[in-house]
N, C-alpha and C positions, 0 to 999 in steps of 0.2 A: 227394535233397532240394534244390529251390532253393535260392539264396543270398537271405538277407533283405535288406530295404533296410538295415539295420543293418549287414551284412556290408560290403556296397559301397560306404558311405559309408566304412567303416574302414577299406576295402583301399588299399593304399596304388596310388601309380603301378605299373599292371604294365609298362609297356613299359621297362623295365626289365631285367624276366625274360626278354621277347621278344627284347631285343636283346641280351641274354648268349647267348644259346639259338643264335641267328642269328650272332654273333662268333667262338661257337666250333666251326663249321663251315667259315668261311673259311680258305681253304689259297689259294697261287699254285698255278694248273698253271703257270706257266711266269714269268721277269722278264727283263727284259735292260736295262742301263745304259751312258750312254755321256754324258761331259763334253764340252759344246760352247760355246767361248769365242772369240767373234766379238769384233772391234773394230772402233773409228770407225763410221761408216753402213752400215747391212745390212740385211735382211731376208729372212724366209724364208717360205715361204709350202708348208702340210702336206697343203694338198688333193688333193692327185691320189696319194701315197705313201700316205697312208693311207687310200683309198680303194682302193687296190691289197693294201696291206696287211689291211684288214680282208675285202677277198671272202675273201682265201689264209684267214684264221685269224678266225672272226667271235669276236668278245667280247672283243678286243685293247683295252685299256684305256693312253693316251698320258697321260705327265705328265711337269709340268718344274718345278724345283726353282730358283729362282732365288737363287743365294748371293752375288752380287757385283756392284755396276750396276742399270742399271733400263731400262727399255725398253719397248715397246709390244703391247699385244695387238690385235689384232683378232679380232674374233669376233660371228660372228652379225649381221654389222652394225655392228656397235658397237665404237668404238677405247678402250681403257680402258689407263691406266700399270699398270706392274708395277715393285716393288722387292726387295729384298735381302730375303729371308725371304717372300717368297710364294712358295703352292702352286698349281700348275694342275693338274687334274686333266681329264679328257675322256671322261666316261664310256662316251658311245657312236662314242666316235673318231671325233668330229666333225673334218672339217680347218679349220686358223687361221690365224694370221697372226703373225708375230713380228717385232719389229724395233725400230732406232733411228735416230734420226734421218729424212731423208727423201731418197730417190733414190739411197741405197746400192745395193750388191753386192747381188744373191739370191744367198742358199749356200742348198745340200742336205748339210747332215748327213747324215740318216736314209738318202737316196742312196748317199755315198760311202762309208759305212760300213768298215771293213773285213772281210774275210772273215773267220768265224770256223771254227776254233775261236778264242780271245784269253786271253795269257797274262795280260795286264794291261787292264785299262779305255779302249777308244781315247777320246782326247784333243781333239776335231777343233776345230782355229784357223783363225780365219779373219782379214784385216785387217793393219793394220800395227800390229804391239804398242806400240808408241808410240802409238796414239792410248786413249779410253777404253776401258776392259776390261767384256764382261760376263760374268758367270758361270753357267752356268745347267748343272744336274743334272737331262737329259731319260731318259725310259727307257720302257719297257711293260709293263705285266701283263696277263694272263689270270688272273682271277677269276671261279670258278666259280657265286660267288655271285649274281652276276650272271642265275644258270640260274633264278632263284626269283623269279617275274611280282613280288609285289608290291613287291619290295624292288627289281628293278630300273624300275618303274615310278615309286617315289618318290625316283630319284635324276636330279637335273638334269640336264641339257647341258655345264653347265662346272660345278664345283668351284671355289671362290677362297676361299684362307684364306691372312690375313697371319699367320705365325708368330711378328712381334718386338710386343711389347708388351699380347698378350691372354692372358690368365694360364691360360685353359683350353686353348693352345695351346703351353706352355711345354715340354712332354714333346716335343711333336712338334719344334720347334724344338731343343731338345738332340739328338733322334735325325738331321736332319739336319746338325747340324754334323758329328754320328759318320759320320757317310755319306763328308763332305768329307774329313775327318781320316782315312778308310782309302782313298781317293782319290787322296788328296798322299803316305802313305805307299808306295803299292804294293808291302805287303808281301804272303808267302804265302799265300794264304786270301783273299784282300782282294777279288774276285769272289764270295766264297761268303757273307760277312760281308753284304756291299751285297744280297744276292739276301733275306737274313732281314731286314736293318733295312728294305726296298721295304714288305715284309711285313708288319712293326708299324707304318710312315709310314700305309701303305694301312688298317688295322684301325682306326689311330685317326682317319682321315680319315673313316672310314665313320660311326665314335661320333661325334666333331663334330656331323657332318650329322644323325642322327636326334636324339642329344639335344641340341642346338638348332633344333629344326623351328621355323619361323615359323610364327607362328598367322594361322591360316585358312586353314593347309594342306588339303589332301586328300589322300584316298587311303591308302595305309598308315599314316604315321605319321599322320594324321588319327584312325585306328583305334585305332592302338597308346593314344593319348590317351584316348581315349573309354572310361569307368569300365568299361561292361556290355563291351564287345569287347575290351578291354585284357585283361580277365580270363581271358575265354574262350580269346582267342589264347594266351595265357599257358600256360594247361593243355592248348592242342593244342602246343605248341613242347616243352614238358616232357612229354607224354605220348604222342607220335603213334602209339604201338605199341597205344593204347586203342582199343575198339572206339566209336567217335565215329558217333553219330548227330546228326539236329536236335534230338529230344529232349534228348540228355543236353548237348548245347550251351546248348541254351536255359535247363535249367534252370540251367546252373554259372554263366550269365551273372547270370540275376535277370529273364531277356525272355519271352517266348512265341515260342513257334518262328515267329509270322510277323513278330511286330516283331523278330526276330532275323535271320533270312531278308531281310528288308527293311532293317534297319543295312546285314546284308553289303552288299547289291547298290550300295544309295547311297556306303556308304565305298570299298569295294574293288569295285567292279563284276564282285562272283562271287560264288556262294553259299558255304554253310557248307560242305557236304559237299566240294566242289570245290578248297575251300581248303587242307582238311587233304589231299585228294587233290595238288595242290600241293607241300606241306612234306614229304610224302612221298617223292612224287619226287623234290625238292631232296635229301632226305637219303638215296636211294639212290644218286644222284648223288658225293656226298661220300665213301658206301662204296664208290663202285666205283672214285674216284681215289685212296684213304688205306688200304683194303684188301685181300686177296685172297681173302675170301670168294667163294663162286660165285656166280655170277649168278643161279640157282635163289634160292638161299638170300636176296640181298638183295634180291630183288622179293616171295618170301614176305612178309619183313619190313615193306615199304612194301603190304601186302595182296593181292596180286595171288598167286591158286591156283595158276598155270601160271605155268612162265617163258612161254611165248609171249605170254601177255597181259602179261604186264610188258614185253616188248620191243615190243608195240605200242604200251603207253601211254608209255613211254618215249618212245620214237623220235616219238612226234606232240609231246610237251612240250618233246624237245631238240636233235631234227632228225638225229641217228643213233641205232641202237640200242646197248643195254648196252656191248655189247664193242667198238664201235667208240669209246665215249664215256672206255671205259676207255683203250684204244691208244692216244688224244689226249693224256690225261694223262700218261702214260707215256713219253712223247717229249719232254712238256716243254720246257722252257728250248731245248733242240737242235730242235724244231720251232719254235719262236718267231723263233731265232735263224735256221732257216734262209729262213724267210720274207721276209727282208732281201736275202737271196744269191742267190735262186732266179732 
């Protein structure tokens, strides 16, 4: 049975549910952290290392945590200050530009790195400690979620959240000083601790963004907003193991299958079918890095009769098949890490 205009009027915001649904699939395949505290005039400049670094490992996600000082970004064009309690984030490992002052040193962090294995956090100084200090908490992730077209279509170029003074930022700001506070301790564990708070910094960095979307967005959360799509997506993210047609889309929406067909294409530039085909794959994705089910088995799952056609469709959505996608994750951290070394 359709949903009445009665229904839809009453349903509350579902993007909501979409983005519970969506939060709790994301896992790190992989983090790495490292404390870089330049002083007096510097600059560094990430373009050509992370352009190195994401051919080796594509979906490498850069951010830096600024706790102490303030300093400059560039990006994109455009020079913008940075303070104590901002987040950078880089979603497509863009290269940037950092610095203070002007006609300083260039340092390479990310370069000198040390080789790992690391028993503790390297530390890398630059400057004469006598002049200003800045502090800044850089690091990478691989996030998988990233593998799910819409969501990583409706995430920007750069990320920039101040952390001191915006009260929906106040958890995140507590979880980085916890970051700082196992940083300065270097006690046992204190690598393993930093690799799960990356983890929730990153989770709540993703909630910020969608539930504060700017209006007159597009695109997904454009969608997620939108009463009749809000809903439907809703019941594909909660139900993907449904057998999901246009039909029964349309009706749980309250649309007709071609003003539904026709939302998709304008919000999300994909169809219905396509979409959950999508979420699908995202979430055999998830099973093949968080469990050891067969491969058989989680491509049944995401609908596919054969494994061979699941490894087709696979490998066209995320550029290796199954078991190569699985080996990736598997490696983790020590493939991320080796990518600095190689």
């Amino acid at each position: 049975m359709a949903a009445t205009p009665h229904e839809l009027i009453e349903t509350p915001d579902r993007s909501a549910d979409v983005l519970a649904g969506v939060l709790a699939t994301i896992r790190l395949s992989g983090a790495l952290q490292f404390a870089f505290e330049p002083c007096g005039a510097w600059q560094s400049d990430t373009t050509l290392p992370l352009a190195t670094l994401s051919a080796r490992m594509p979906g490498i996600m850069p951010f830096h945590i600024v706790v102490e000082g303030d300093c400059w970004l560039t990006f994109d064009g455009e020079t913008r200050a940075v303070e104590a309690g901002d987040v950078l984030v880089f979603p497509f490992a863009d290269g940037h530009r950092l610095g203070s002052g002007r006609g300083g040193q260039t340092v390479s962090p990310m370069v000198e790195l040390p080789p790992q294995p690391w028993s503790a956090l390297p530390v890398m100084q630059y400057g004469d400690e006598d002049a200003e200090r800045v502090r800044i908490l850089c690091g990478f992730v691989s996030i998988g979620a990233m593998g799910f077209a819409p969501l990583r279509h409706a995430m920007p170029r750069l990320i920039h959240i101040n952390t001191r003074g915006a009260n929906d930022a106040d958890w995140l700001g507590t979880m980085i000083r916890q970051m700082m506070a196992e940083i300065d301790s270097r006690r046992p564990g204190s690598l393993t601790m930093l690799e799960r708070l990356t983890e929730l910094v990153f989770l709540e960095l993703l909630r910020l963004r969608i539930v504060n979307r700017e209006k007159g967005i597009t695109g997904w959360l454009a969608a997620l907003a939108d009463p009749a799509l809000g809903r439907c997506l809703a019941l594909v993210h909660t139900e993907p193991e449904r057998a999901w047609t246009v039909e029964t889309m349309a009706s749980q929406s309250g649309l007709s299958r071609t003003a539904l067909a026709d939302r998709f294409v304008a919000l999300l530039g994909t169809t219905p079918m396509r979409y959950v085909r999508d979420w699908r794959l995202y979430l055999a994705s998830v099973a093949l890095t968080t469990t050891t089910q067969p491969i058989a088995a989680i491509g049944f799952a995401a609908g596919y009769g054969t494994e061979a056609a699941f490894n087709r469709a696979f490998a066209r959505a995320y550029g290796m098949p199954p078991a190569a996608w699985r080996q990736q994750a598997t490696e983790g951290t020590a493939r991320l890490g080796s990518a600095f070394n190689d």
